[in-house]
N, C-alpha and C positions, 0 to 999 in steps of 0.2 A: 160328443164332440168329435167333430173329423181331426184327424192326425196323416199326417206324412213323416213316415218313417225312412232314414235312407242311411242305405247301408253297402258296402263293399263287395261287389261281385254281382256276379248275373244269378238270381233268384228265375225259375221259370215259371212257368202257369201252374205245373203239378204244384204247387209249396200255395194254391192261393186257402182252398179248405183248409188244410192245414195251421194255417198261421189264422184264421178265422173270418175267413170270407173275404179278402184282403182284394182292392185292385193289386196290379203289380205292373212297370212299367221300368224299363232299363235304358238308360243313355252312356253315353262316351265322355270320361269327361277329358280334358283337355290330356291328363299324362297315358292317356290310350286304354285307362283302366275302366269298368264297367260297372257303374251303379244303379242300383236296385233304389225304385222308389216304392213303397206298398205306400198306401192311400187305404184308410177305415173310419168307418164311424166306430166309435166307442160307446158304449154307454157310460162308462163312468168307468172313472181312475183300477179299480183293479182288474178289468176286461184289458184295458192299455197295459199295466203291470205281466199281465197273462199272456199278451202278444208280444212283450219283449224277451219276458222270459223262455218263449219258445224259440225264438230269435237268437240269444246268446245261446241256445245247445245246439243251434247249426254252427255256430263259431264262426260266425260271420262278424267282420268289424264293424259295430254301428258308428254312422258318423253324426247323422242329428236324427229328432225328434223334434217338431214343429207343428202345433195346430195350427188351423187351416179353419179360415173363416170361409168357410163354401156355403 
């Protein structure tokens, strides 16, 4: 299942292998601050577990997690 992960700060291109083949796309949101959207297919629930996990030891703030009917 596809998922959209989005998170607080600007993630760059280097972090997409990393985080597991991950799109990565950053916008502005209104209070001038920079969110990070990654975009994955998963194959199942602990692959998604595995890519948050990596996620919270960057210490980034997640803000949602959302599949994605693509």
């Amino acid at each position: 299942m596809v998922y959209q992960i989005r998170v607080k700060g600007e993630l760059d291109q280097s972090w997409r292998n990393w985080l597991g083949n991950v799109d990565l796309s950053c916008e502005t949101a209104d209070d001038g601050s920079v969110i990070t959207t990654l975009t994955a297919n998963f194959a199942d629930q602990p692959a998604l577990f595995g890519a948050l996990d990596r996620i919270r030891d960057l210490t980034v703030v997640l803000i949602s997690v959302i599949p994605s009917h693509e």
